[in-house]
N, C-alpha and C positions, 0 to 999 in steps of 0.2 A: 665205412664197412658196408658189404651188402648185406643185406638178409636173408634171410632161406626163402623167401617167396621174389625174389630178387634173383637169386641163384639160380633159380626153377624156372624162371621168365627168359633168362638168359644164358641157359644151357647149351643151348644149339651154337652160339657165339662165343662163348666161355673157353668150349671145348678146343676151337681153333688155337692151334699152336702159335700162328703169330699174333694173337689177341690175347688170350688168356686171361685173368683174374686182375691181373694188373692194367691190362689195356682196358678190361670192362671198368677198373674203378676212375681210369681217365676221360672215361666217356661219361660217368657219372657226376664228374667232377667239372665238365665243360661248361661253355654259356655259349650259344649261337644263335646268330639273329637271323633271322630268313626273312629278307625284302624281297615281297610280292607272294600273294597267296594266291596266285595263277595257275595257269596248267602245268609251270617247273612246279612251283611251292606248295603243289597238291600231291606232287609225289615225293617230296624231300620230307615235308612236314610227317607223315606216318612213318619214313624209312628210320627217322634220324629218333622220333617219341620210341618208335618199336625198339630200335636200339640202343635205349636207355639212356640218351642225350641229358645230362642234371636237368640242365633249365637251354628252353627256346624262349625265342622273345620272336613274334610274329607283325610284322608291319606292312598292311597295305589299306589303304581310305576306302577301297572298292564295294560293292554290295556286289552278293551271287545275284546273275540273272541265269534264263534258261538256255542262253547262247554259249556258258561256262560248262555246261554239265559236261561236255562231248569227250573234253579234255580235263574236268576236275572233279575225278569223283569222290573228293570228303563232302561234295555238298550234294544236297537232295535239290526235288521240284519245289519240297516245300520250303525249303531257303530261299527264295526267291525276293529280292530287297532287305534280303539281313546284311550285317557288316559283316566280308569274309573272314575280316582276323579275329573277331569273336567266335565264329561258326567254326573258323580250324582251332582255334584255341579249345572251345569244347569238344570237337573231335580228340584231340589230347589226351586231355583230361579222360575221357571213355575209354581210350585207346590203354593209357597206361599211367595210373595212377602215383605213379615214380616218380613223372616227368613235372617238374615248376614250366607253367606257359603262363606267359602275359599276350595279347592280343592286344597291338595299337593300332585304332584306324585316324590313322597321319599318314599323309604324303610326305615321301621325305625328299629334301631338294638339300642343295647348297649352303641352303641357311640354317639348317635343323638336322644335317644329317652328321656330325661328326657328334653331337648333343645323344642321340637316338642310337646311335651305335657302343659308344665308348662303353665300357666293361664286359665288352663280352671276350669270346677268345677266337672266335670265328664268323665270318659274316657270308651267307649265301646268298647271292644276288637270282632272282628270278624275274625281274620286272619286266616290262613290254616294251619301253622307248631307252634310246640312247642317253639322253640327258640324264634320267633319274639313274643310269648306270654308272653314270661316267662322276654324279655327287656323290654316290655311292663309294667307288672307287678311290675316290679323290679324297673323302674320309679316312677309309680304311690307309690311303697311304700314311695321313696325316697323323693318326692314330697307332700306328705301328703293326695293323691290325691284318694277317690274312683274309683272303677273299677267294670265294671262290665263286666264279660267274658261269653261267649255264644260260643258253637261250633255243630257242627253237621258233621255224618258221617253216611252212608247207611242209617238205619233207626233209627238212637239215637242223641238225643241233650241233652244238658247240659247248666243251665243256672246259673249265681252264682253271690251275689252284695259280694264284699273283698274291706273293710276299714280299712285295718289294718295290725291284728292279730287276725284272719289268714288271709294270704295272698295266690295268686293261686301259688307260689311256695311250699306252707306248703304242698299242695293236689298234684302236682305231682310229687315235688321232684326233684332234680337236673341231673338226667339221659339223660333229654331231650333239656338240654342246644346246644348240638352237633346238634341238628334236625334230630333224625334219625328214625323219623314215617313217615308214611304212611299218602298219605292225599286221597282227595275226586278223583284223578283221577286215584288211584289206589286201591280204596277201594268203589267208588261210593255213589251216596248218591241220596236222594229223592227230588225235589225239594220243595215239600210242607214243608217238614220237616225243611228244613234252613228258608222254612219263616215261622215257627213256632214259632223256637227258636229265630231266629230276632225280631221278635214280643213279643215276653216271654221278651226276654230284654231290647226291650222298653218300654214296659210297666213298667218295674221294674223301667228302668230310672225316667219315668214318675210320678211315685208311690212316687221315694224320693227326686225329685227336688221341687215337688210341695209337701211333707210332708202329704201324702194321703195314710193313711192305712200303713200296717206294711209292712217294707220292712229291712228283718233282715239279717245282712252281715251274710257270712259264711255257710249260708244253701242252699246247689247246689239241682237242681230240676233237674230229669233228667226223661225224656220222650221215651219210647216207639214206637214210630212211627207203628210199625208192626203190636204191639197188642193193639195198644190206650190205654196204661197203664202210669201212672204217679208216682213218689217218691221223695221223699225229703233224703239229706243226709248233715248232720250235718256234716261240716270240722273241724277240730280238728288244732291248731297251731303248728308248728314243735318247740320247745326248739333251735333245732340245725339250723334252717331256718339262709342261707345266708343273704336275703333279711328283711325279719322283725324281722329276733334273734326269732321269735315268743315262735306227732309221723306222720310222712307223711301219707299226708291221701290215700282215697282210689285211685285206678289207673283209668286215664282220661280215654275216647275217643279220636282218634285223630280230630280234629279241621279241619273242612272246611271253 
C-alpha cells in the first residue's frame, strides 16, 4: 500500500489516467538495476528514485572526476575520487526516502554479470564501451530479464526496450565483443544529450513497469541532438545470434 506521504509525493503521476494507483503501486513494487552511473545513469537514476521505482541497485567501479560533471550532474566538485555508485546511491536516498538503493562498485563483464543482475525485474544499460553492453545483454537474455539500452556520443543517442528476440546482440553483432570503439572521451559528446537519452529511457522504464501506453521491444529511437531530429528503427533478430539463437541489424553509435 501507499502512504499518504506517498500519495502526496506522487500526485502529479498518480493523477495520469494511464498510470494511476495501480500503475504507481507497480512501480513501487519493481527492482531495476542501472549499469553505469555515467552521463545516461545520471539522468535515469533521479527520473526513475523521483518516480517511486521500490528498489534500484546501482553498478558502476568508476570514481567522479571533474571531466564528469558536464554531463552528470548528481555529483558535485567535491565528489571528485568518490566511488559514483556510492555518491548516486546517496543522492537516492536524499532524493526520496521510499526508494531501497544498493550502490556496487564492480565492473561487471562476462563472468559476474548474470550473478549482479539476477532478481531484479528490469535492467538499464548506460555504460561506455561495447563489450561491457553486450555481457550485459547477454545476461539479461540468459536471465529472462528486459533491457533496456540507451547510449550517447557527440550529438546522437539511441534508446531501445530488448525482451528477447531481438536482443542488442542481434543490432550490433559480435565485432564488438573485443571493445575496440571509441567512447565519449575521444569522440566527445553533449551534455544535454546524455540526459536526454537518460530520460528517453526512463521513461520507457516507466512506461512498462507500471503498463502505461505502448512500450514495444525492438524499436530503437535514435535522436539527432544537432539538428533536433528524431526516428525510429525497427531491429530485426539475428537467426545466427550467439545470445538469443534469435540479419544483424543496423550499425550502433558508440555508447557513453
Amino acid at each position: 500500500m501507499l502512504s499518504d506521504e506517498e500519495l502526496t509525493r506522487y500526485a502529479r503521476q498518480i493523477v495520469l489516467p494511464q498510470l494511476g494507483g495501480a500503475g504507481q503501486q507497480r512501480l513501487k513494487a519493481a527492482k531495476v538495476s542501472v549499469v553505469g552511473a555515467g552521463g545516461i545513469g545520471a539522468a535515469v537514476i533521479p527520473a526513475l528514485a523521483g518516480a517511486g521505482i521500490g528498489r534500484i541497485t546501482i553498478i558502476d567501479p568508476d570514481r567522479a572526476d571533474l571531466s564528469n560533471l558536464h554531463r552528470q550532474p548528481i555529483y558535485r566538485s567535491r565528489d571528485e575520487g568518490e566511488p559514483k555508485a556510492a555518491l548516486a546511491a546517496q543522492f537516492v536516498r536524499r532524493l526520496n526516502p521510499f526508494v531501497e538503493v544498493a550502490g556496487v562498485e564492480r565492473a561487471i563483464g562476462p563472468d559476474n554479470a548474470a550473478a549482479l543482475l539476477e532478481g531484479h525485474d528490469l535492467v538499464i544499460d548506460g555504460t561506455d564501451n561495447f563489450a561491457t553492453r553486450l555481457a550485459v545483454s547477454d545476461a539479461c537474455v540468459g536471465l529472462g530479464l528486459p533491457l533496456i539500452s540507451a547510449a550517447a556520443a557527440q550529438w546522437q543517442g539511441q534508446v531501445a526496450l530488448f525482451t528477447g528476440k531481438p536482443c542488442y546482440r542481434c543490432f550490433v553483432g559480435d565485432a564488438f565483443d573485443a571493445d575496440d570503439c571509441d567512447n565519449c572521451a575521444e569522440l566527445g559528446v553533449t551534455g544535454a544529450l546524455t540526459g536526454l537519452a537518460g530520460n528517453l529511457a526512463a521513461l520507457l522504464a516507466i512506461r512498462f513497469l507500471a503498463h502505461a501506453g505502448e512500450a514495444e521491444p525492438g524499436r530503437l529511437t535514435l535522436v539527432d541532438g544537432l539538428n533536433g531530429t528524431q526516428r525510429l528503427i525497427r531491429i530485426v533478430a539475428d537467426p545466427g545470434c550467439k545470445a538469443c539463437g534469435g540479419s544483424v541489424g543496423r550499425s550502433a553509435i558508440s555508447p557513453s
